[in-house]
Residue, then its C-alpha position, 0 to 999 in steps of 0.5 A: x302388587x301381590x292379590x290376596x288369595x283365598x287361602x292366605x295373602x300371596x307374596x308377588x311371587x306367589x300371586x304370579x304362580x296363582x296368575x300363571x294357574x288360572x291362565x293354564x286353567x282357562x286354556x285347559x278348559x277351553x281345550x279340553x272342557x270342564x267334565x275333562x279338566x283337572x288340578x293336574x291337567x292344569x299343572x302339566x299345562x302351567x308347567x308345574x308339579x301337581x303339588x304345587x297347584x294343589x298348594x294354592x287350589x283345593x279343587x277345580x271347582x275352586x280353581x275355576x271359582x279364582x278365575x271368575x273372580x279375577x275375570x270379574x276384577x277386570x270390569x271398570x270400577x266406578x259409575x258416571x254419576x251423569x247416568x240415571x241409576x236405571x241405565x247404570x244399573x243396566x249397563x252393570x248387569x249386561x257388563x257382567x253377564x257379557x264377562x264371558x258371553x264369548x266363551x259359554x265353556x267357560x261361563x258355564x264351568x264357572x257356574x257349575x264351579x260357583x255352585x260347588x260346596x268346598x270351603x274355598x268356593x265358598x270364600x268366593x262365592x261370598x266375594x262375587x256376590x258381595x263384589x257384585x252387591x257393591x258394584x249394584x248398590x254404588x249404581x243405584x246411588x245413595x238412597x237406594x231401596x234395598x229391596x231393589x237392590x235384592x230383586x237385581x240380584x235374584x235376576x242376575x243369580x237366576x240368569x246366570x243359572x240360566x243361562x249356565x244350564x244352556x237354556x239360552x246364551x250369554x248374549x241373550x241372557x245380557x239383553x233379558x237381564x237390561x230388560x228385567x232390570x228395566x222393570x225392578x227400577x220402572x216399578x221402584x220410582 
């Protein structure tokens, strides 16, 4: 099935070449960090012309942006409505700070990369966080107060930024969010 890109819709052969990009990204980046990666790098990695990786992506940024959003597409869709909204609630928010737990390379270039101000990470900032909004609000159930939900994305916004700047892991900052997201739903009921 041909996935949408930022730019523009992707003919399936196209959507490989994206698919084929974002892998070379992630490879690159886990061999030469973020501080070394460029569209160029990734290219001679993927085995393509540097004009055609700059065909699909506008920077690095926007580069490592994409695979976030591809990493974040992987998480199951769906909530066991047999779950308290506390405890699904939970298990999202450590499901989504654990995505990269294994590799902090990569979880805090896509940080960095996410805070970047080109018009295409943008779009993709946009769409994780409406991504992640509608992830949080299916598991919060019907009714939820949206002041609830607000609180659990400044809690993940800001552990992720914590958590990017080096201040604590990725594993870490998974059990302080569960926790934090513990208190937003205890003081909502």
């Amino acid at each position: 099935m041909a996935q949408e890109s930022t730019r523009r819709r992707l003919s399936p052969k196209q959507a490989g070449m994206v698919r084929r990009l974002t892998a070379a990204a992630e490879d690159e980046l886990l061999a030469s960090g973020y501080a070394s990666l460029t569209v160029r790098n990734v290219a001679g990695r993927a085995g393509v012309a540097p004009a055609t990786a700059y065909t699909y992506f506008s920077s690095k940024n926007h580069l490592i942006a994409e695979l976030f959003w591809r990493k974040l597409q992987t998480l199951p869709d769906g909530v066991d409505e047999s779950v308290p909204p506390q405890d699904r609630v939970i298990s999202l928010l450590r499901e989504i700070a654990l995505l990269m737990a294994g590799e902090p390379e990569l979880a805090a270039a896509c940080t960095s990369a996410l805070l970047g101000s080109d018009p295409d990470v943008a779009l993709l900032r946009m769409r994780v966080g409406s991504g992640i909004r509608n992830r949080l609000e299916e598991a919060l159930g019907e009714g939820f107060d949206p002041e609830v939900r607000d609180a659990l994305e400044f809690a993940y916004a800001g552990a992720l930024v914590q958590a990017g700047m080096g201040a604590t892991s990725y594993a870490r900052i998974a059990d302080r969010l569960a926790s934090t997201a513990g208190l937003i739903m205890g003081s909502s009921t």
